[in-house]
Structure formats: C-alpha cells, structure tokens
N, C-alpha and C positions, 0 to 999 in steps of 0.2 A: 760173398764171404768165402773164405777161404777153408779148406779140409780141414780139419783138426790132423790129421797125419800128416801134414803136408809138411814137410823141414823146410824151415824157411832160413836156416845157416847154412854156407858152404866157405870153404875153405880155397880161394883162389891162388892159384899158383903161377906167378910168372914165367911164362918161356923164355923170355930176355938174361934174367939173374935170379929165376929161382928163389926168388923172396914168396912168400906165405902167406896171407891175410883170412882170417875168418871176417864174414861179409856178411850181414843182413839182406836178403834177397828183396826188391819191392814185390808186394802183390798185385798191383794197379797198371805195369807194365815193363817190359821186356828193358835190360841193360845193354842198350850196347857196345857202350865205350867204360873203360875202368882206366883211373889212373894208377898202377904200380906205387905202389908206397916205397918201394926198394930201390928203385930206377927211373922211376917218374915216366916211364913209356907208357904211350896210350895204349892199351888190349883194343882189341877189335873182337868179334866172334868169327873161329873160322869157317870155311866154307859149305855151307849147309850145317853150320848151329845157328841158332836164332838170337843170339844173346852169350855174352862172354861166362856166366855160370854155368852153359852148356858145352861152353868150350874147353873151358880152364879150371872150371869149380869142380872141390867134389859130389855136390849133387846139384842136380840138374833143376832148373827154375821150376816155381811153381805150376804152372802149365804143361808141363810135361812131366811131372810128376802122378798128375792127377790124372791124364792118358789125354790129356788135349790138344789140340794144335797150339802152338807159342805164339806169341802175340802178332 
C-alpha cells in the first residue's frame, strides 16, 4: 500500500517539443517508456533515472519518493 503523502501526479515534460502532460504515476511499477502526446516521441528515462517521472516529471515516482530504491 502506498504512503498517504506519496503524490502520485506529475507533470511530464517533453524535451523533444516541450509539450506538458499531468500523468497518473503507477504504484505497482516503474514507467519506462512514455509516448509524448505533443510529438508522439517515445521518453526513455535518462541516464541513471529509473523511470521517465524521474527524468522528465515534476515529481519523482513513488519509490523515491518514499526514500526507496526504484523498481
């Protein structure tokens, strides 16, 4: 179960064209591919994040949130 403080919205931003998404985080495991709604480019997470919320989101996935290691 998940924190009660734990935000599970972030706000993904494309490094391609800068398009915006508020995003639903999963709890049950790590993203790591997102399609761009603006551009249709796949995200990837970069090097040494574990997931594209930790890359490109404004807050970081559940699991690091919480002081954990990510999936």
């Amino acid at each position: 179960m998940t924190n009660q403080n734990v935000n599970l919205n972030s706000q993904i931003t494309c490094p391609h064209c800068g398009h915006k998404s508020v995003e639903q985080m999963p709890t049950d495991a790590c993203q790591y591919f997102y399609d761009c709604k603006g551009c249709a480019k796949v995200l990837k997470p970069k090097a040494g994040d574990c997931c594209v919320y930790c890359s490109y989101g404004t807050v970081p996935c559940p699991p690091i949130q919480e002081g954990k290691a990510c999936c």
